[in-house]
Legacy VTK file of the C-alpha trace (Angstrom):
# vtk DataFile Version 3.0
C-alpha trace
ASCII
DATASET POLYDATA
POINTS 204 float
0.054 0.573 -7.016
0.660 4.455 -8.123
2.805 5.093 -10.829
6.122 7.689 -10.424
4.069 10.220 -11.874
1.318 10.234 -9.264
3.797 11.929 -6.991
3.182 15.883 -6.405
6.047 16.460 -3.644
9.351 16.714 -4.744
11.004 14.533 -1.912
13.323 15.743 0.281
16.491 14.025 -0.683
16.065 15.899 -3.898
16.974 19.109 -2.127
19.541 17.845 0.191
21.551 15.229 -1.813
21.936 18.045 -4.880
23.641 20.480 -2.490
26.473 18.312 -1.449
26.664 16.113 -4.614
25.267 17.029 -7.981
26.373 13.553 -9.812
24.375 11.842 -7.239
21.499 13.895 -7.168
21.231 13.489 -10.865
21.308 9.450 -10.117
18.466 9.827 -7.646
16.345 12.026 -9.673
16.517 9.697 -12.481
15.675 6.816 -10.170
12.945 8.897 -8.458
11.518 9.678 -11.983
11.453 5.938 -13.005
10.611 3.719 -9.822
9.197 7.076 -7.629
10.552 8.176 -3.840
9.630 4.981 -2.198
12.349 3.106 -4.283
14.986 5.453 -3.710
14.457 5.612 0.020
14.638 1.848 -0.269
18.141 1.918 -1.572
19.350 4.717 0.647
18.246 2.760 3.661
20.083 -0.548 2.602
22.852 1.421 1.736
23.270 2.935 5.416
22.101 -0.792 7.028
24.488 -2.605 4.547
27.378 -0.342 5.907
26.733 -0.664 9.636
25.998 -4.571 9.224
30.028 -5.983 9.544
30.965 -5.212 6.049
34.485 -5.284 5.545
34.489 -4.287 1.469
33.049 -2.003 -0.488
28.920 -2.132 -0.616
26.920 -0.608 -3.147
23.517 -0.657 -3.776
21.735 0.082 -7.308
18.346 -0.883 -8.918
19.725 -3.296 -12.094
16.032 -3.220 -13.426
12.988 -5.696 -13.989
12.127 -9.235 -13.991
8.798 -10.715 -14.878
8.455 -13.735 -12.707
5.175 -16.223 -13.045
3.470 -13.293 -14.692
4.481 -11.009 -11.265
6.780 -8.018 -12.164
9.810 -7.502 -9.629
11.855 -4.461 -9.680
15.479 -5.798 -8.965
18.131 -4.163 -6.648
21.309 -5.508 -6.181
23.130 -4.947 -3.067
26.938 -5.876 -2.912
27.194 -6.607 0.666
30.802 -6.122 1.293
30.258 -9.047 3.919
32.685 -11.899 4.563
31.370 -15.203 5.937
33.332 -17.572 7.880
31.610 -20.799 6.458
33.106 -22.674 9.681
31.029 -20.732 11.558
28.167 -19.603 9.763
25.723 -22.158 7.886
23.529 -21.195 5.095
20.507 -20.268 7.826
23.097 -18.101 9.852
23.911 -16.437 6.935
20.225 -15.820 6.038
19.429 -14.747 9.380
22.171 -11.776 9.213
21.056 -10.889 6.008
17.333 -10.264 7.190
17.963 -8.633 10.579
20.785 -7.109 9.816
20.368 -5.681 6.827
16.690 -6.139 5.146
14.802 -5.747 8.681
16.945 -2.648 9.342
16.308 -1.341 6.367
12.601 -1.644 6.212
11.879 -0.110 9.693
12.502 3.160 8.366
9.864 2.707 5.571
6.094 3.452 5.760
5.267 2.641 1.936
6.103 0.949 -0.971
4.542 2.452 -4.131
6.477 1.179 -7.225
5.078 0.856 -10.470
5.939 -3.643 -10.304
4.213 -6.187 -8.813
7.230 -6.629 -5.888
10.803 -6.144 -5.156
13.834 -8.373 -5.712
16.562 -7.642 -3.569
19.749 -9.702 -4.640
22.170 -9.368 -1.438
25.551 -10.590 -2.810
28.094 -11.570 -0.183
31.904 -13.861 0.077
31.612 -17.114 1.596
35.162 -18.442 2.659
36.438 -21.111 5.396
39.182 -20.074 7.488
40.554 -19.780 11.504
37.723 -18.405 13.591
40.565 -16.302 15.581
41.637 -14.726 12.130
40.675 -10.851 11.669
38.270 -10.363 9.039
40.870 -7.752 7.387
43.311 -10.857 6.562
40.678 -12.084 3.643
39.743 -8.790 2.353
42.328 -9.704 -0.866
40.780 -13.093 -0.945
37.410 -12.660 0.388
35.973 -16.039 -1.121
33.527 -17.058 -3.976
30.625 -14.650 -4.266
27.115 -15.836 -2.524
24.338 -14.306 -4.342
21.126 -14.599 -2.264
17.365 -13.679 -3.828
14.797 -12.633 -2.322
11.607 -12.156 -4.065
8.928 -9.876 -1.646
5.061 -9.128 -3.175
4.023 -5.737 -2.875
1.310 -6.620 -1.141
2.965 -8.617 1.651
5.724 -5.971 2.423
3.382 -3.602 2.332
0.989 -5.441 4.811
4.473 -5.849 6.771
5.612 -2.258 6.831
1.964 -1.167 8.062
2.759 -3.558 10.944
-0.567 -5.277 9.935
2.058 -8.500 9.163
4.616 -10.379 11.120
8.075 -11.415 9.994
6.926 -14.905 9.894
4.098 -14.139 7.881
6.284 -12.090 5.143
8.326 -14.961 4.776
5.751 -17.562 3.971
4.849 -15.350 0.834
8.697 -14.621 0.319
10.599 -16.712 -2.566
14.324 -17.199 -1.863
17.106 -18.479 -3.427
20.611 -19.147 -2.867
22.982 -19.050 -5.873
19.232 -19.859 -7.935
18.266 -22.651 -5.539
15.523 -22.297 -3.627
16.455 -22.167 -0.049
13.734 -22.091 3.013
14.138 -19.294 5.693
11.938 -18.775 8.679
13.091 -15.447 11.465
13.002 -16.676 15.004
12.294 -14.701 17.672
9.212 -13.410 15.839
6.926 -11.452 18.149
3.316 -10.893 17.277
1.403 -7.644 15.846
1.322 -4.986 18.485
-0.011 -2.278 16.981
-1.377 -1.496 13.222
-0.601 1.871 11.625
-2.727 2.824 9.050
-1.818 3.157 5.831
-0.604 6.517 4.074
-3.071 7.622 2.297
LINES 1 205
204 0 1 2 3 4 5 6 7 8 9 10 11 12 13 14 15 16 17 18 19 20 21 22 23 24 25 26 27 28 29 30 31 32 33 34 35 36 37 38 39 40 41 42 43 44 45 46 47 48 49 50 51 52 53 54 55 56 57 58 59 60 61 62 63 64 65 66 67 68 69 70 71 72 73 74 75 76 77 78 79 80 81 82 83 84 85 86 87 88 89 90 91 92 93 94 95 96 97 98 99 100 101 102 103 104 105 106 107 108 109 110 111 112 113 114 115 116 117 118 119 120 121 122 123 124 125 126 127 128 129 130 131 132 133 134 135 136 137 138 139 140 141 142 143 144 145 146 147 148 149 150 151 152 153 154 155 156 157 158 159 160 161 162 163 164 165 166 167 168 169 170 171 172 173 174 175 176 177 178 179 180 181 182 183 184 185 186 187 188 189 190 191 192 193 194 195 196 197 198 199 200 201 202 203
């Protein structure tokens, strides 16, 4: 994988974001300069998925660091999800399932790359989990959302790489994809996979 300092073009959220907001621009520079332009289009694209997917309180998204993993290197971003689940409704594999296509799989068809200078990404999606009347608005738990549902998933560089290119189905991401549920490790297959259309080649 390239390091951040293989990359000649300033990208152009560097230009854009400064105009409107200098604190942020600083943020993403600093995050550009350490993980490179793939990460921070990473986090701008869960941010925008994260907001559109039914969140009801505040999301952020951040990278929190590294973690060296079975001699693998993730870099870690945390995404508060703002998301209530009704857990009378929604089991452990719904929840997963809203996670991925609403918010990872939305997020990642915007990418081409991934060039970050670890092995793979760890995205931590944190959301509430909380039992209550189906007919209740979503707005009516937002004081008492719930305990917090921390969900890991651990993605090699290779394989979301391979997945991004379109050279890899869903299905096949997942069987190299770690995942755990508030640290225990939870299986997760997408449905509804459909197979490899077309292959885009890789940028160079």
């Amino acid at each position: 994988m390239l390091t951040t300092n293989s990359f000649a073009e300033e990208p152009s959220w560097q230009r854009d974001v400064t105009t409107h907001s200098p604190e942020l621009g600083k943020l993403l520079r600093e995050l550009n300069q350490k993980y490179g332009p793939d990460a921070v289009s990473l986090l701008s694209w869960l941010n925008d998925a994260t907001i559109r997917s039914g969140s009801v309180l505040t999301a952020t998204v951040g990278v929190t660091g590294k973690e060296t993993k079975e001699n693998t290197t993730f870099m870690v971003v945390q995404v508060e999800t703002g998301i209530i689940f009704n857990t009378q409704k929604e089991d452990q594999t719904s929840r997963l399932r809203t996670l991925w296509e609403k918010i990872l799989a939305d997020a990642f068809s915007h990418l081409d790359n991934m060039r970050i200078p670890t092995d793979g990404v760890r995205i931590d999606l944190l959301s509430h989990c909380k039992s209550f009347t189906v007919t209740d608005a979503l707005t009516e738990h937002m004081d008492e959302p719930g305990p917090i549902e921390t969900v890991k998933f651990y993605f090699s560089g290779d394989s979301l790489r391979a997945y991004l290119y379109k050279q890899l189905p869903a299905q096949a991401l997942f069987s190299d994809t770690k995942i755990l549920v508030n640290e225990v490790p939870a299986p997760f297959s997408p449905v509804g996979d459909a197979p490899k259309i077309e292959t885009r080649t890789p940028p160079a």
